[in-house]
PAFITI-104431 format. One line per field, with one value per residue: residue number from 0; residue in one letter; chain; x, y, z of N, C-alpha, C in turn. Coordinates in Angstrom, 3 decimals, m for minus. Example, Ala and Ser with C-alpha at 12.3 -4.5 7.8 and 13.67 -1.06 7.14 Angstrom:
k: (0_1)
r: (A_S)
c: (A_A)
npx: (13.190_12.850)
npy: (m5.690_m2.250)
npz: (7.800_7.080)
capx: (12.300_13.670)
capy: (m4.500_m1.060)
capz: (7.800_7.140)
cpx: (13.200_12.900)
cpy: (m3.300_0.030)
cpz: (7.800_7.870)
END
This chain:
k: (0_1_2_3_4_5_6_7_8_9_10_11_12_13_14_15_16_17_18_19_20_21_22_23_24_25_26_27_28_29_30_31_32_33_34_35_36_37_38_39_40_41_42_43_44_45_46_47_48_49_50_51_52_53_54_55_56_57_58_59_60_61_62_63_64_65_66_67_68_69_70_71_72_73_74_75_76_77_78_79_80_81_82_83_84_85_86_87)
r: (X_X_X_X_X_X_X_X_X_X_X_X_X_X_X_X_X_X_X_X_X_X_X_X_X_X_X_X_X_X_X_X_X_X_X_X_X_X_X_X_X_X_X_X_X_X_X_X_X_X_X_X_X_X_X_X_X_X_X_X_X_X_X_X_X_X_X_X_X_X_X_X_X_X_X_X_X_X_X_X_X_X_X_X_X_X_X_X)
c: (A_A_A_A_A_A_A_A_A_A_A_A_A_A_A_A_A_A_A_A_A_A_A_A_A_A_A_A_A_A_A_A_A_A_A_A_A_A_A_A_A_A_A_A_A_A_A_A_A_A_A_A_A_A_A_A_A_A_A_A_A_A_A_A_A_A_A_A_A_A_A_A_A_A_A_A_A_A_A_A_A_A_A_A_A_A_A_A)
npx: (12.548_10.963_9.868_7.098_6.543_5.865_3.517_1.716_1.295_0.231_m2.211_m3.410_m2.455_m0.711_2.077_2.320_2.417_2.318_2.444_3.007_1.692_2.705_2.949_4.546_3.618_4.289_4.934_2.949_3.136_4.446_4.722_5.846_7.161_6.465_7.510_6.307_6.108_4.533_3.714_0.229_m3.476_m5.672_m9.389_m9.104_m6.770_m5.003_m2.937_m1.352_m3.751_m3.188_m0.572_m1.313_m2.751_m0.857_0.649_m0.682_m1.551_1.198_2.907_4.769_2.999_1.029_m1.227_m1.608_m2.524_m2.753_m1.208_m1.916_m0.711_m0.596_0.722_1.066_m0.783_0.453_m0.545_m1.440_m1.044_m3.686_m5.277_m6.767_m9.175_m9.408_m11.184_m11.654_m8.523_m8.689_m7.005_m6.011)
npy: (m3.282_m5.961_m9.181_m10.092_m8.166_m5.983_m7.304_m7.447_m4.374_m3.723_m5.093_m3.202_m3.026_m1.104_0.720_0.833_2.624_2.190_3.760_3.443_3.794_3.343_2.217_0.604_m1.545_m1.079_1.263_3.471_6.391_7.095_7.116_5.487_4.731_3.053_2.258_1.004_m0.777_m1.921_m3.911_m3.347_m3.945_m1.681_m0.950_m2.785_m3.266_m5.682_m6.963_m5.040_m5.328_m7.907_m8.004_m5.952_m7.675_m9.930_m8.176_m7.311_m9.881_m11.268_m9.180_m7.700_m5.080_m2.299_m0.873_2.703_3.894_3.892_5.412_5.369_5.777_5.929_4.591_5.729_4.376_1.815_1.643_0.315_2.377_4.338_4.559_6.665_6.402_9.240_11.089_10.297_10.891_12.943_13.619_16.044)
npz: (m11.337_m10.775_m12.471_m11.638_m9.987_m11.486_m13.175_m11.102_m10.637_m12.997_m12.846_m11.024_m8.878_m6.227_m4.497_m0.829_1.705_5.267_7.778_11.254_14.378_17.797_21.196_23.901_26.289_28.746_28.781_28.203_27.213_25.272_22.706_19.415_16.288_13.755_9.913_7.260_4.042_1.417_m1.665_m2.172_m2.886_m3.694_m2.721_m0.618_0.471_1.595_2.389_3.867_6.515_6.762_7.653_9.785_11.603_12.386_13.940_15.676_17.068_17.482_18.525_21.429_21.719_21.376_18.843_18.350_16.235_12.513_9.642_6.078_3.400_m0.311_m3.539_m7.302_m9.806_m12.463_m15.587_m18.726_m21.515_m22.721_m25.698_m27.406_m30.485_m32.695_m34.851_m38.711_m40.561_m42.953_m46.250_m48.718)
capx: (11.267_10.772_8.667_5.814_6.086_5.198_2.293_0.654_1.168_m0.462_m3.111_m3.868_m1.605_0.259_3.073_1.244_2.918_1.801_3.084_1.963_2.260_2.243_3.379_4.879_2.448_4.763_5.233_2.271_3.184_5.951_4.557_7.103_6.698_6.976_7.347_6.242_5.981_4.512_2.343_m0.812_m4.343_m6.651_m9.124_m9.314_m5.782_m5.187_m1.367_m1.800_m4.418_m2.786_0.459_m1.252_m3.089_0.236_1.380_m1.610_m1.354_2.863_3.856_4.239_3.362_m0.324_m1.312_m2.021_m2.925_m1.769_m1.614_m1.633_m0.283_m0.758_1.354_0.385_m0.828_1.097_m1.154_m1.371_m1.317_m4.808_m5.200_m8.029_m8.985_m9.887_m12.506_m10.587_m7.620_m8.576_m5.873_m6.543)
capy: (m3.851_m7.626_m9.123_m10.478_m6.731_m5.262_m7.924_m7.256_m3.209_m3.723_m5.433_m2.400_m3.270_m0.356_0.954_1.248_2.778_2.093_4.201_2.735_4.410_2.075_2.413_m0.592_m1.712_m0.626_3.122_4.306_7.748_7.385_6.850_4.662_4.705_1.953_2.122_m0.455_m1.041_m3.154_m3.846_m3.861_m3.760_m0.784_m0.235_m3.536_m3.708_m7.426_m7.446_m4.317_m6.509_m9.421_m7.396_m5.666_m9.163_m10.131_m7.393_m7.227_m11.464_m11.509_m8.182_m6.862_m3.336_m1.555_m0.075_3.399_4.530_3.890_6.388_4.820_6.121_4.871_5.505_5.813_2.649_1.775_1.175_0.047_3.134_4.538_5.137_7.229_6.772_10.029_10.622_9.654_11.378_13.262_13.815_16.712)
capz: (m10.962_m11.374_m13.582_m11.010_m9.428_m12.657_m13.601_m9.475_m10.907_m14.030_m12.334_m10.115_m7.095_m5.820_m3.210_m0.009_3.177_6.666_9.472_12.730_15.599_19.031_22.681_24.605_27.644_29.959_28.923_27.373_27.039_24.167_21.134_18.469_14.704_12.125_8.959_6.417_2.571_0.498_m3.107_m2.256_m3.829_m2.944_m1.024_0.742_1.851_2.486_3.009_5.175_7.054_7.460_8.259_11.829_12.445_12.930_14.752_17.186_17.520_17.874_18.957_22.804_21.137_20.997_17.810_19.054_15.238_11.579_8.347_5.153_1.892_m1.755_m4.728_m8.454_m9.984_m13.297_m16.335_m20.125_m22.268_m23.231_m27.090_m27.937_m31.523_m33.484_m36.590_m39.924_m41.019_m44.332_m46.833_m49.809)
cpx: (11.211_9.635_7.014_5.411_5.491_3.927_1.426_0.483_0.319_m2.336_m4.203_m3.483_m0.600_1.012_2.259_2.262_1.869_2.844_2.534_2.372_1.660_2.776_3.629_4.180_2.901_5.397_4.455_1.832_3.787_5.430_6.271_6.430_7.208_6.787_6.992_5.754_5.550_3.569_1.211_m2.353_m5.980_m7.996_m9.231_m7.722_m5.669_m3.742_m1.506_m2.286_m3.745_m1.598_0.094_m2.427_m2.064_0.319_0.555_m1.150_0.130_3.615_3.457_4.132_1.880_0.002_m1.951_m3.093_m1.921_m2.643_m0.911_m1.456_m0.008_0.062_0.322_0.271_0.051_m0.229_m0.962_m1.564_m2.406_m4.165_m6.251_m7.814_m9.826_m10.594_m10.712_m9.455_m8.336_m7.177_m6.485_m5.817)
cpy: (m5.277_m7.772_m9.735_m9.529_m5.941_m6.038_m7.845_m5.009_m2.750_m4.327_m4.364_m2.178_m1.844_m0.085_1.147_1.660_3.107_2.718_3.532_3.063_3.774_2.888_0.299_m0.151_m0.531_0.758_3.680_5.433_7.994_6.572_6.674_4.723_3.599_2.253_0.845_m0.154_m2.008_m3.018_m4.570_m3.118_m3.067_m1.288_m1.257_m3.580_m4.668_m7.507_m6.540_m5.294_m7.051_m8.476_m7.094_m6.392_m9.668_m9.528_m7.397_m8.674_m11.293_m10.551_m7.655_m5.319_m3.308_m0.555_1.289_4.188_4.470_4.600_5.550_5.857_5.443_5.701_5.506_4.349_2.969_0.903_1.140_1.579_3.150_5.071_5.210_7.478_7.918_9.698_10.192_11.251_11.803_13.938_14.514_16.325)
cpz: (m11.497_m12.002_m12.954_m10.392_m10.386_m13.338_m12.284_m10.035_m11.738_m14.016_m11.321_m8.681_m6.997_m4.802_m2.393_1.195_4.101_7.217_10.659_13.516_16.989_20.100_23.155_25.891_28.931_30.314_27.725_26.722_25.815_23.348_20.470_17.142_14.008_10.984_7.843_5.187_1.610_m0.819_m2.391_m2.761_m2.836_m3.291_m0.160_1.490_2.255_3.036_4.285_6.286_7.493_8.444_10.266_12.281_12.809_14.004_16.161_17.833_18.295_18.628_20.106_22.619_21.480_20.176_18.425_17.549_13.863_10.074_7.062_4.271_0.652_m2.446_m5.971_m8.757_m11.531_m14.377_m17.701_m20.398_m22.456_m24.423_m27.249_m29.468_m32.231_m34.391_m37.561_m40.440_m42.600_m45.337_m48.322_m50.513)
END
């Protein structure tokens, strides 16, 4: 893991998969699947986002429907401190 992937993790950014499932214009029967991956920061989703603004803008595809999936986020240790240690 690099060290700007682990400071966007620590931040609350996590793995996100997009499936996207399209059809090309010209045979709208046959659903196609994409896969895609990236760090990004729940729940707005901006890379997502931008990602199928792209895809709608650049690509001769139609989004027919896409399933997202998040991973775990990666965080600082919690330390809960206890009452006082007594010693007899």
């Amino acid at each position: 893991m690099q060290h700007d992937e682990l400071t966007l993790r620590l931040q609350g950014w996590r793995l996100a998969t997009a499936e996207v499932l399209y059809y090309i214009p010209d045979h709208p029967s046959l659903l196609q699947s994409f896969m895609w991956q990236t760090l990004d920061l729940a729940p707005e989703y901006p890379r997502i986002h931008k990602f199928l603004e792209f895809w709608r803008r650049e690509i001769d595809a139609v989004i027919h429907s896409v399933r997202l999936a998040t991973g775990e986020t990666i965080a600082p240790p919690r330390i809960q401190a206890g009452g006082p240690i007594l010693h007899h």
